[in-house]
C-alpha positions as CSV (number, residue, x, y, z in Angstrom):
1,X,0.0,0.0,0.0
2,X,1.4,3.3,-0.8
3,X,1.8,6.0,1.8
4,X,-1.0,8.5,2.8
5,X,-1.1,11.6,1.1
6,X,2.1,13.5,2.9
7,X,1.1,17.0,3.1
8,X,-2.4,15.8,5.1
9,X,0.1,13.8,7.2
10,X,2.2,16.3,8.1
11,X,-0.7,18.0,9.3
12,X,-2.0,15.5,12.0
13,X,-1.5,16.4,15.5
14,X,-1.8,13.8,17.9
15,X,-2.1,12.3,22.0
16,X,0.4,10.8,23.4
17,X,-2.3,7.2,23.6
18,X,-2.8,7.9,20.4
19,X,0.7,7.7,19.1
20,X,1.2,4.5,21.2
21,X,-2.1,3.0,19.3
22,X,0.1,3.9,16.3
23,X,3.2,2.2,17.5
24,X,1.0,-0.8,18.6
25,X,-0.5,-0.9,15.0
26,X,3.2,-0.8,13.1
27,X,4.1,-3.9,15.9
28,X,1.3,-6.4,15.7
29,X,-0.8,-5.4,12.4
30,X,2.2,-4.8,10.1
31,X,4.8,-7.1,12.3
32,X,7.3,-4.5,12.4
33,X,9.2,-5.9,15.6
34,X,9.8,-2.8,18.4
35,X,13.5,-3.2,18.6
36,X,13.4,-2.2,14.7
37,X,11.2,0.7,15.6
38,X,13.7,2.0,18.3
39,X,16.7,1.6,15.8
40,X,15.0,3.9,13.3
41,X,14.2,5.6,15.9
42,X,17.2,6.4,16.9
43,X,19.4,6.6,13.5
44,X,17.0,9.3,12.8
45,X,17.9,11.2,16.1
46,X,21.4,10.8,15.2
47,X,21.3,11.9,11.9
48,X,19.4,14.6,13.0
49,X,21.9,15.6,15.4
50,X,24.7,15.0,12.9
51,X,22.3,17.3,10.1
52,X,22.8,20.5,13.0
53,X,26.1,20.0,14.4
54,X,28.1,17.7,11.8
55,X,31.6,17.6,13.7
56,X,30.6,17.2,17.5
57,X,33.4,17.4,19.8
58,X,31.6,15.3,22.4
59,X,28.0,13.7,22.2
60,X,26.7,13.2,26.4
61,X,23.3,11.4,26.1
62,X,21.2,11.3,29.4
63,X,18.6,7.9,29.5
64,X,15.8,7.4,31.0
65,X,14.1,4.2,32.3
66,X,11.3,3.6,29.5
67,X,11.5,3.0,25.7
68,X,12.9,6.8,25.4
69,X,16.4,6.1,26.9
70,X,16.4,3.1,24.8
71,X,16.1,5.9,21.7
72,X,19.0,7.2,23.7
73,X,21.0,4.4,24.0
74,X,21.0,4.0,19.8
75,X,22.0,7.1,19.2
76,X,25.0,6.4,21.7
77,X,25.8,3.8,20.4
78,X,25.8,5.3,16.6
79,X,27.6,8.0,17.4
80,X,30.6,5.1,19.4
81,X,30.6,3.2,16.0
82,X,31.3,6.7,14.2
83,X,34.2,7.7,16.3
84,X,32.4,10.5,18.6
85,X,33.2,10.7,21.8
86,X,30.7,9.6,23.3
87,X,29.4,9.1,27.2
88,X,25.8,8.1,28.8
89,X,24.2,9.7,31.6
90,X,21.7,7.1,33.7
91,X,19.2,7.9,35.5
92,X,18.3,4.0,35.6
93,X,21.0,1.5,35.8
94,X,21.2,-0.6,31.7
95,X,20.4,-4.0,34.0
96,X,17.3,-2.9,35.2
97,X,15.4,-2.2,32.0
98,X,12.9,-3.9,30.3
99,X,12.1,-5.6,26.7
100,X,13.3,-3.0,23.9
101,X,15.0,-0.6,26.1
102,X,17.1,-3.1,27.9
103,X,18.1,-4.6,24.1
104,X,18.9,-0.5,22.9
105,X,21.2,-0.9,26.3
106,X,23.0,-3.7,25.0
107,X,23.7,-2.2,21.7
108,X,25.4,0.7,23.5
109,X,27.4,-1.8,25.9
110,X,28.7,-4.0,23.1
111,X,30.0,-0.5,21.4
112,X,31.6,0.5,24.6
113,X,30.2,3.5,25.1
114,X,31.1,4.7,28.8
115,X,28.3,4.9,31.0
116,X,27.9,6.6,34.1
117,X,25.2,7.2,36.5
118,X,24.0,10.4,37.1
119,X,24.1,9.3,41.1
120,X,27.7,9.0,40.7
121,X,28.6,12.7,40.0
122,X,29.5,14.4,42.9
123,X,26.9,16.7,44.7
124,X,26.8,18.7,47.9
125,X,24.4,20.4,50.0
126,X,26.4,23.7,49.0
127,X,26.8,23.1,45.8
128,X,23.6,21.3,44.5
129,X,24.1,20.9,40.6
130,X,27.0,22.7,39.9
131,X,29.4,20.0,40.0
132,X,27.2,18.1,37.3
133,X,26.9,21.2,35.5
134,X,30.6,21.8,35.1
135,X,30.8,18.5,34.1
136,X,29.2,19.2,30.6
137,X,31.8,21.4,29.0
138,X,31.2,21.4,25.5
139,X,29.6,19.0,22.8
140,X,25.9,18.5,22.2
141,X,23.4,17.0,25.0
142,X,20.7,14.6,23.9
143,X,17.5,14.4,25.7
144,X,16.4,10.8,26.4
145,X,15.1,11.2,29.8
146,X,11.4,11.1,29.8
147,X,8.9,10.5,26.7
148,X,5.2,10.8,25.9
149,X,3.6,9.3,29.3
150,X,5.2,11.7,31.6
151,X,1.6,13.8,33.0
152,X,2.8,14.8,36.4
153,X,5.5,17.4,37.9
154,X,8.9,16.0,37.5
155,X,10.7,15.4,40.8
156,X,14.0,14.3,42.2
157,X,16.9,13.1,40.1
158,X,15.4,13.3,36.7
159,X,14.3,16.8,37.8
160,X,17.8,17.9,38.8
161,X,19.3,16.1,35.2
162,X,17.1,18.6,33.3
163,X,18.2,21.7,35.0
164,X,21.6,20.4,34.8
165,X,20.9,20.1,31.2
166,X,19.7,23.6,31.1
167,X,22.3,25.0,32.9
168,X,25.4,23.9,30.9
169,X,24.6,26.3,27.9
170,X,25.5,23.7,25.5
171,X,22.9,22.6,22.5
172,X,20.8,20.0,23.4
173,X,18.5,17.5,21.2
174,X,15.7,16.2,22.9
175,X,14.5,12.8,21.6
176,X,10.3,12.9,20.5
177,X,9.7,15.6,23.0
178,X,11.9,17.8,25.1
179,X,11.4,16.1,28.7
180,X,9.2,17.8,31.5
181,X,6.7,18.9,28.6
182,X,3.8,16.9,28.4
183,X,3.0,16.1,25.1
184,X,-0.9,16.4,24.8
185,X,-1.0,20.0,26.9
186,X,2.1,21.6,26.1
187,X,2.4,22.4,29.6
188,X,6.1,22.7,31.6
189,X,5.7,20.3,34.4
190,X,7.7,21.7,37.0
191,X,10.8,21.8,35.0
192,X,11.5,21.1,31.1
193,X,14.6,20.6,28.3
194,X,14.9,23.8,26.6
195,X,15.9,22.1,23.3
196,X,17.5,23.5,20.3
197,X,16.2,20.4,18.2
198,X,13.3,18.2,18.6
199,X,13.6,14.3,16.3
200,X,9.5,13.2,17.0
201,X,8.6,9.9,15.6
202,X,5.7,8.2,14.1
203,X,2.8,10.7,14.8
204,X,3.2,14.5,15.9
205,X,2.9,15.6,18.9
206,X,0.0,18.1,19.7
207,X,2.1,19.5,22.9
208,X,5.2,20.5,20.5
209,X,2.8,23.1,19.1
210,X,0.9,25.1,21.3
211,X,1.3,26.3,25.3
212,X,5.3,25.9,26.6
213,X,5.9,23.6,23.2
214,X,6.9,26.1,20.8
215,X,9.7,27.8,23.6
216,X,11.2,23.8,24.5
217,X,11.4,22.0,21.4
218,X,13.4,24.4,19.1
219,X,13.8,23.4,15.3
220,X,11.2,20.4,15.0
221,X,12.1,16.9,13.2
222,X,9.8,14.7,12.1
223,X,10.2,11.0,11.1
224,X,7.9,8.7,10.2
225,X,10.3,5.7,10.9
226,X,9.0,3.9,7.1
227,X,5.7,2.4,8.7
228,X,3.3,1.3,6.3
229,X,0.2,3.4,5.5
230,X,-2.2,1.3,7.4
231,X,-1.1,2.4,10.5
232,X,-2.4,5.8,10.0
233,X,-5.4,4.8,7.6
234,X,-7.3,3.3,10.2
235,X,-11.2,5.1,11.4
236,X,-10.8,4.0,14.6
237,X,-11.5,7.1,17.0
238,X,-8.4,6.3,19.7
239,X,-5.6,6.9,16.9
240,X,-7.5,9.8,14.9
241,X,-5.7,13.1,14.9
242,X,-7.1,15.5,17.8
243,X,-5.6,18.6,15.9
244,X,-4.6,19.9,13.0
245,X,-1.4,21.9,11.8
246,X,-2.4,25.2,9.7
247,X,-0.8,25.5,6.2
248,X,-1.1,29.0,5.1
249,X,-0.2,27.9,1.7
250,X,-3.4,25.5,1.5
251,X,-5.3,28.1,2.9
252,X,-4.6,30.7,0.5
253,X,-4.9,28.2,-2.5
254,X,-9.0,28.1,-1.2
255,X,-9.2,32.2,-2.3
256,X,-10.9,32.8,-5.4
257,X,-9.5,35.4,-7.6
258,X,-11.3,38.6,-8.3
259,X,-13.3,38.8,-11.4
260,X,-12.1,41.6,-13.6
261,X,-15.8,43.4,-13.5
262,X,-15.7,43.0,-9.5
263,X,-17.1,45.6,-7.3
264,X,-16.9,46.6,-3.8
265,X,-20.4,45.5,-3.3
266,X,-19.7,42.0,-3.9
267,X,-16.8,42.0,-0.8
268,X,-19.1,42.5,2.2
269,X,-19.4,45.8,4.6
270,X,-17.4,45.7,8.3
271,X,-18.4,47.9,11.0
272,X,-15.4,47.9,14.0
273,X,-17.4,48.9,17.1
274,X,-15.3,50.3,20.0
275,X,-12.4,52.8,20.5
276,X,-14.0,53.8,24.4
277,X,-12.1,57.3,25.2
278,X,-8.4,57.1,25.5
279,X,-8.5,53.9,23.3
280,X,-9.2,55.3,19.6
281,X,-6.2,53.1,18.2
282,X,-7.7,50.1,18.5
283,X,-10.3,50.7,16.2
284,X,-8.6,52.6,14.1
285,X,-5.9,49.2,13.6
286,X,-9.2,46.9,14.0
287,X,-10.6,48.8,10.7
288,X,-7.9,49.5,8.9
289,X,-6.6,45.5,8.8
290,X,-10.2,44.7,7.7
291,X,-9.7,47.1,4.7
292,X,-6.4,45.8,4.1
293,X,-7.6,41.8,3.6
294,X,-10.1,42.8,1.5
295,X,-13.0,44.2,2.7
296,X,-15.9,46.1,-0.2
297,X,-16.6,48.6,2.9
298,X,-15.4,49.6,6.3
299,X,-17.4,51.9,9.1
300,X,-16.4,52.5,12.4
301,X,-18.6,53.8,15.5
302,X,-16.6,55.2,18.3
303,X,-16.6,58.0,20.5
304,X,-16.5,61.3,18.8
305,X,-13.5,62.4,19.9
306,X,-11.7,60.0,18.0
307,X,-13.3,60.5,14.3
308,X,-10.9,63.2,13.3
309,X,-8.1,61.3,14.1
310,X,-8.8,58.4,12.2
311,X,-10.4,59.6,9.1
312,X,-6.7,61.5,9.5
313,X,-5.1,58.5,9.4
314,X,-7.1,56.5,7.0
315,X,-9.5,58.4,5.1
316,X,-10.9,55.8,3.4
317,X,-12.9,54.6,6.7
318,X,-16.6,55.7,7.0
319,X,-16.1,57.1,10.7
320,X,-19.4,58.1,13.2
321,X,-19.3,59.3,16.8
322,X,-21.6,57.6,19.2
323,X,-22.4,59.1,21.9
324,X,-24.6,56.2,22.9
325,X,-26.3,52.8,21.6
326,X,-29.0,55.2,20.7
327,X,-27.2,56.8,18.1
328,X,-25.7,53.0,17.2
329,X,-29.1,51.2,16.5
330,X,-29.1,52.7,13.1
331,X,-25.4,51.8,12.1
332,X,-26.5,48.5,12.3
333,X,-28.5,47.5,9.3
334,X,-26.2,48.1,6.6
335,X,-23.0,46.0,7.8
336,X,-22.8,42.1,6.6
337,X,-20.1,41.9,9.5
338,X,-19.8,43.6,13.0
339,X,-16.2,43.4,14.6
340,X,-17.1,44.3,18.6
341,X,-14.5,45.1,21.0
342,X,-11.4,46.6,20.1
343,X,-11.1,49.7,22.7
344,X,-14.4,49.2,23.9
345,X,-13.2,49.6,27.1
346,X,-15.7,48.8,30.0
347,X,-17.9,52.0,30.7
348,X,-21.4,51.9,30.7
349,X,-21.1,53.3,26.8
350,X,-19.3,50.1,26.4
351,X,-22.0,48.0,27.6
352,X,-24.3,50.1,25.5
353,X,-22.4,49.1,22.5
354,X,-22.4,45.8,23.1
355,X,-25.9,45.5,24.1
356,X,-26.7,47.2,20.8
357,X,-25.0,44.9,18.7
358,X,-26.3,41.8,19.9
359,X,-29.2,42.6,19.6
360,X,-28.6,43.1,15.1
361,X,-28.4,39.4,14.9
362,X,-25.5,39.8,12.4
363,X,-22.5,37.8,12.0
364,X,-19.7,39.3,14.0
365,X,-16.2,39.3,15.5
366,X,-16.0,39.5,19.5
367,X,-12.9,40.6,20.7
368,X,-11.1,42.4,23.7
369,X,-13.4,43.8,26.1
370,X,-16.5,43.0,24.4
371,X,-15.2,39.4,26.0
372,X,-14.5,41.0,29.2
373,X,-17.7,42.4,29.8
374,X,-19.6,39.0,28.5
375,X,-17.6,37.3,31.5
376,X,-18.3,40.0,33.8
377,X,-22.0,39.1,33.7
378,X,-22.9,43.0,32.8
379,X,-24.0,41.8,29.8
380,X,-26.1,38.3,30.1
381,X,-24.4,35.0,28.7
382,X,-24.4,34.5,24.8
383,X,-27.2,31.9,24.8
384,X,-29.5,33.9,26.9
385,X,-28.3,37.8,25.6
386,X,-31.7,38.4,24.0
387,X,-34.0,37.4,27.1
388,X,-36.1,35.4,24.9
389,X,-34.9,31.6,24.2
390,X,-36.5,31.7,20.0
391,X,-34.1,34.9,19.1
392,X,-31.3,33.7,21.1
393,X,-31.2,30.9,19.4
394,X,-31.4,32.6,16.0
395,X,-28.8,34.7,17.2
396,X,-26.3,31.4,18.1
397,X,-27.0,30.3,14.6
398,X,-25.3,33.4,13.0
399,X,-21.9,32.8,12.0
400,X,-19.9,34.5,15.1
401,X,-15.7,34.1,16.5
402,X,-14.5,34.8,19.7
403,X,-10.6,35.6,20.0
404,X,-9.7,35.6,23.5
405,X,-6.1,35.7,24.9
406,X,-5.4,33.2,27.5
407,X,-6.3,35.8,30.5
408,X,-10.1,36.7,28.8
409,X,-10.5,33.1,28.2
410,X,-9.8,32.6,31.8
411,X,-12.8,35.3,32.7
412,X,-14.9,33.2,29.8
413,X,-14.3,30.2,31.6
414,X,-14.3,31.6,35.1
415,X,-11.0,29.5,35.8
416,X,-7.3,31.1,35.9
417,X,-4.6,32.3,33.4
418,X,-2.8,29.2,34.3
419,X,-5.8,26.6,34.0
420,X,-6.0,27.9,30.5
421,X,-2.7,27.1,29.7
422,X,-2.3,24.4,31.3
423,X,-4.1,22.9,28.8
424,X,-5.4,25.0,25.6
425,X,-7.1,22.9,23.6
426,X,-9.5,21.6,26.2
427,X,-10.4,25.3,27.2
428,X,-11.0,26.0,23.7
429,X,-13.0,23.4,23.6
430,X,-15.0,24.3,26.8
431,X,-15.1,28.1,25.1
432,X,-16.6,26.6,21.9
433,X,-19.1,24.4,23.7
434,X,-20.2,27.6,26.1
435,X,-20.8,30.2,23.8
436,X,-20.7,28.5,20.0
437,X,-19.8,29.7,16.7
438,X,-16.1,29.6,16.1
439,X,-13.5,30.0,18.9
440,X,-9.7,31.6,18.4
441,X,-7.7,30.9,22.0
442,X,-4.6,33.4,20.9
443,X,-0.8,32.6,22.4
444,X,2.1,30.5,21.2
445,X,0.6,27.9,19.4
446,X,-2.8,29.6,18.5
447,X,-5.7,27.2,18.9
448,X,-9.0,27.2,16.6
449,X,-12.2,25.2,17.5
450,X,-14.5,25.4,14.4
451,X,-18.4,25.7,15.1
452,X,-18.8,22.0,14.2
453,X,-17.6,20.1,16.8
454,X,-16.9,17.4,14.9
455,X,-13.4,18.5,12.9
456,X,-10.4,18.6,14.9
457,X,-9.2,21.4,16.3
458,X,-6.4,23.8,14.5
459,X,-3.2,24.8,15.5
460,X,-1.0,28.2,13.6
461,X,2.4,27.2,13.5
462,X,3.1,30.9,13.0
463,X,4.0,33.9,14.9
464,X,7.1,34.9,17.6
465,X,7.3,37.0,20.5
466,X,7.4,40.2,19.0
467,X,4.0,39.9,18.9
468,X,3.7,40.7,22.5
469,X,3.1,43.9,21.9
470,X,-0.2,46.3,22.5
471,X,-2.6,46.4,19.0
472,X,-1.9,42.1,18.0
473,X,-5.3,41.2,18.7
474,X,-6.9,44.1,17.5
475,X,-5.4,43.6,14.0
476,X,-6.4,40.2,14.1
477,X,-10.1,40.6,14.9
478,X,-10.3,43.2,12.0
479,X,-8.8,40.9,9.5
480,X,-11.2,37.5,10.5
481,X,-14.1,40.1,9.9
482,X,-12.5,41.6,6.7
483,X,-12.5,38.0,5.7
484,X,-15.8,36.5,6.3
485,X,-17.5,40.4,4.9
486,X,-15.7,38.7,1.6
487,X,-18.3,35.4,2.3
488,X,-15.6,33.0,4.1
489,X,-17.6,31.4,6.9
490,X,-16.3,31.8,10.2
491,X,-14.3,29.1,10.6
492,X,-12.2,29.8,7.4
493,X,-11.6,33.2,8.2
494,X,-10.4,32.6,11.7
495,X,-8.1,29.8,9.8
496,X,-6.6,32.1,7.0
497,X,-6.6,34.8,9.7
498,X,-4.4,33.6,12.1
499,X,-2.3,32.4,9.4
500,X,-2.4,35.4,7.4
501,X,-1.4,37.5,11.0
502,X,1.0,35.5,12.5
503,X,3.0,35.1,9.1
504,X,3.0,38.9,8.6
505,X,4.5,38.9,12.4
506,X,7.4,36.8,11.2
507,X,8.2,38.0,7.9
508,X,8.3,41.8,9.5
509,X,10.4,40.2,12.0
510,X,12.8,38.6,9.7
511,X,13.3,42.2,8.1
512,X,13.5,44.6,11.0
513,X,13.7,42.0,14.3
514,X,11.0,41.0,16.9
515,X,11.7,43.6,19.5
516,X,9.7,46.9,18.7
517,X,7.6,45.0,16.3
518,X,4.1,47.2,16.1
519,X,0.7,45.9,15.5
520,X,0.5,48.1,12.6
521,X,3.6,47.1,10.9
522,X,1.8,44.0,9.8
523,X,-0.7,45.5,7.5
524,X,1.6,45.7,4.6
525,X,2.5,42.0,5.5
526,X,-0.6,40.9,5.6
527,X,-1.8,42.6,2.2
528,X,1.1,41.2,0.4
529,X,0.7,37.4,1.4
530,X,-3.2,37.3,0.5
531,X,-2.2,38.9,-2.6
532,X,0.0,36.3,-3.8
533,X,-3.1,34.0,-4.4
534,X,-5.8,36.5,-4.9
């Protein structure tokens, strides 16, 4: 059988359990024996070190107990048969492993690789790991201390073996995911690797992409290890892929081109509510990225003191003052798309606003403190905002995304920042469930829940951290709405979106650097990329 399509591969994101049903697959359905697994495994760790750092003065592997320090103990002995010099660090004595990991052991003993355990270096109650730490002098480290099972804080040795890893400054690769990180969360527990390289096998790892993943595992490798297609061809629910990997390129190969007789009416009408005093700029950037993807028409309703200031800065808005939802109501009719929240602020002109625009029934973006206020019970629930159970649940049927950072979410949720990021993708999916339509959780690893349930979640593999900056979100929320004004549904816009904003990030980075990077310094980024397709 030939091997699934590779691009749709690439994309899968998967459990730890469901990895394992993978490897349990390639052993007993295809008879691939797990000692052959664990040499693939890892020759493609040390070929991936060797790809990085081709001449490395020393190679010092650290082993766990489980299958992982058996990857370990390959790669030691690989690099022994190549002439590196070459020591193990164990955290379990060779004679006390099991099955595969106890063979991997062997292979590493019959090379004569030197071996020491990690009890054995010298530690006092002064000088607590910096003895081991000045141990490791130069070379490259690899990180075969703790796989895909680990779900609980690490403790004792195997705690202090990771900070002495961190600690030496030297390059480490950590073997199918940097240990301490738990592979379905992305969370740190306790204490993690901070790799420079990452060799994953068989199935990706969801927690590589999203929460404390994208700061541990460095450059990610991925290797398949040559297992037949039926391991990954199979319907059954405990080994299908939980998430998904964004490809902007896919995305943007979904855009239609313009017909040469096009006109604005055909590309939708966005009205950015918000800009509360003091905070006129985050309509204004709201507004302006909307125009920028696209959009046939943008309005903005603020407060009047901020309409000279942005028709001075982009004249081609359609700007009102609005002293109160009063003067909002009629603003209403003529958008296809309401983007609520940038600069709101939380004033009782900001509940106004927001009661206002609920009550339209139009699709709409709900960002920033239109969030806040939602979770601050001012304004009721989503499912109940209308006080009558027949509109609200017209009004949950209208295409609608919520974009909430990890601290709004936590409000959403009434939880804290830390449950949220603890695990992301389950409080997206709690966010998605509560309040429906399409839910963006923003952070390192952006996560998507799409209105039907059913597909997997997303994950953007874009972005860095110059995009910790003031304005971010509001440039995103203007560009989701720019997008579905343009008749993407709400899920594909938040998709292309994220993509389309996170990509802009990092090819403004690449030019100028991350720190200093503004919000507004995407927009020519962003045009750019949706106009190679479109």
């Amino acid at each position: 059988m030939s091997k699934p399509d590779a691009s749709k591969q690439n994309q899968a994101l998967y459990s730890a359990a469901q990895v394992r049903e993978l490897d349990r697959r390639a052993i007993e359905v295809c008879g691939i024996p797990g000692i052959v697994l664990m040499k693939r495994a890892g020759r493609a760790g040390f070929e991936a070190l060797l790809q990085r750092w081709p001449e490395p003065e020393q190679i010092t592997v650290f082993c766990g107990a489980g299958n992982n320090g058996g990857d370990g103990y390959i790669i030691a002995g690989l690099a022994q048969q190549r002439g590196i010099q070459t020591r193990v660090v164990q955290l379990t004595p060779g004679q006390e492993l099991q099955g595969d990991a106890r063979a991997a052991w062997q292979f590493a003993s019959d090379c004569a690789v030197p071996m020491l355990a990690f009890s054995e270096i010298s530690f006092s109650e002064t000088s607590t790991r910096n003895d081991a730490v000045d141990w490791l002098t130069s070379g490259v480290i690899v990180d075969a201390l703790l796989g895909t099972g680990l779900s609980r804080p690490v403790t004792d040795d195997y705690r202090l073996a990771i900070e002495c890893m961190n600690d030496s400054g030297l390059p480490v690769l950590a073997v199918d995911v940097p240990s301490g990180l738990h592979s379905d969360t992305g969370a740190e527990l306790g204490v993690a690797v901070a790799a420079a390289v990452t060799v994953s096998f068989i199935g990706r790892k969801v927690g590589l992409t999203t929460g404390r993943g994208p700061a541990l595992v460095g450059e990610q490798v991925f290797n398949d290890l040559d297992v037949p297609a039926e391991v990954y061809v199979d319907d059954s629910s405990d080994a299908v892929a939980i998430a998904e990997t964004l490809k902007l390129e896919h995305l943007l190969s979904k855009v239609p081109r313009r017909a040469r007789d096009a006109h604005k009416g055909e590309f939708g009408h966005v009205l950015v509510v918000g800009g509360d005093t003091g905070f006129g700029g985050a309509v204004l950037m709201a507004a302006e990225a909307a125009a920028r993807v696209g959009a046939g028409l943008v309005s903005v309703a603020t407060r009047p003191e901020h309409v000279a200031a942005v028709l001075a800065r982009c004249p081609e808005l359609m700007v009102r003052g609005v002293p109160s939802g009063q003067e909002l109501e009629p603003l209403l009719e003529a958008p296809s798309v309401i983007v609520i929240g940038p600069g709101l602020g939380r004033s009782p002109w900001s509940e106004q606003m927001l009661q206002q625009v609920l009550l339209a029934k139009k699709p709409m973006v709900i960002d920033a403190d239109a969030l806040n206020l939602l979770s601050e019970g001012h304004i009721a629930p989503l499912d109940t905002a209308l006080n009558t159970p027949p509109d609200a649940e017209r009004w949950t049927a209208l295409p609608h995304v919520l974009t909430p950072h990890p601290g709004e979410a936590a409000r959403l949720l009434n939880v804290t920042n830390l449950n949220i990021q603890q695990d992301r993708l389950e409080a997206c999916r709690q966010l998605q469930q509560k309040y429906g339509g399409t839910v963006l959780l923003k952070g390192a690893g952006t996560v998507i829940a799409n209105a039907d349930q059913n597909l997997a979640l997303k994950i953007c593999p874009y972005g860095n951290p110059g995009m910790a900056t003031g304005g971010m979100g509001d440039v995103l929320s203007g560009v989701i709405g720019g997008l579905m004004a343009q008749g993407f549904d709400s899920d594909f816009a938040a998709e292309l979106g994220a993509c389309l904003h996170s990509k802009a990030a990092d090819k403004a980075a690449a030019q100028t650097g991350e720190r200093g990077l503004l919000a507004s310094d995407l927009l020519g980024y962003i045009r750019a990329l949706l106009n190679e397709r479109a």
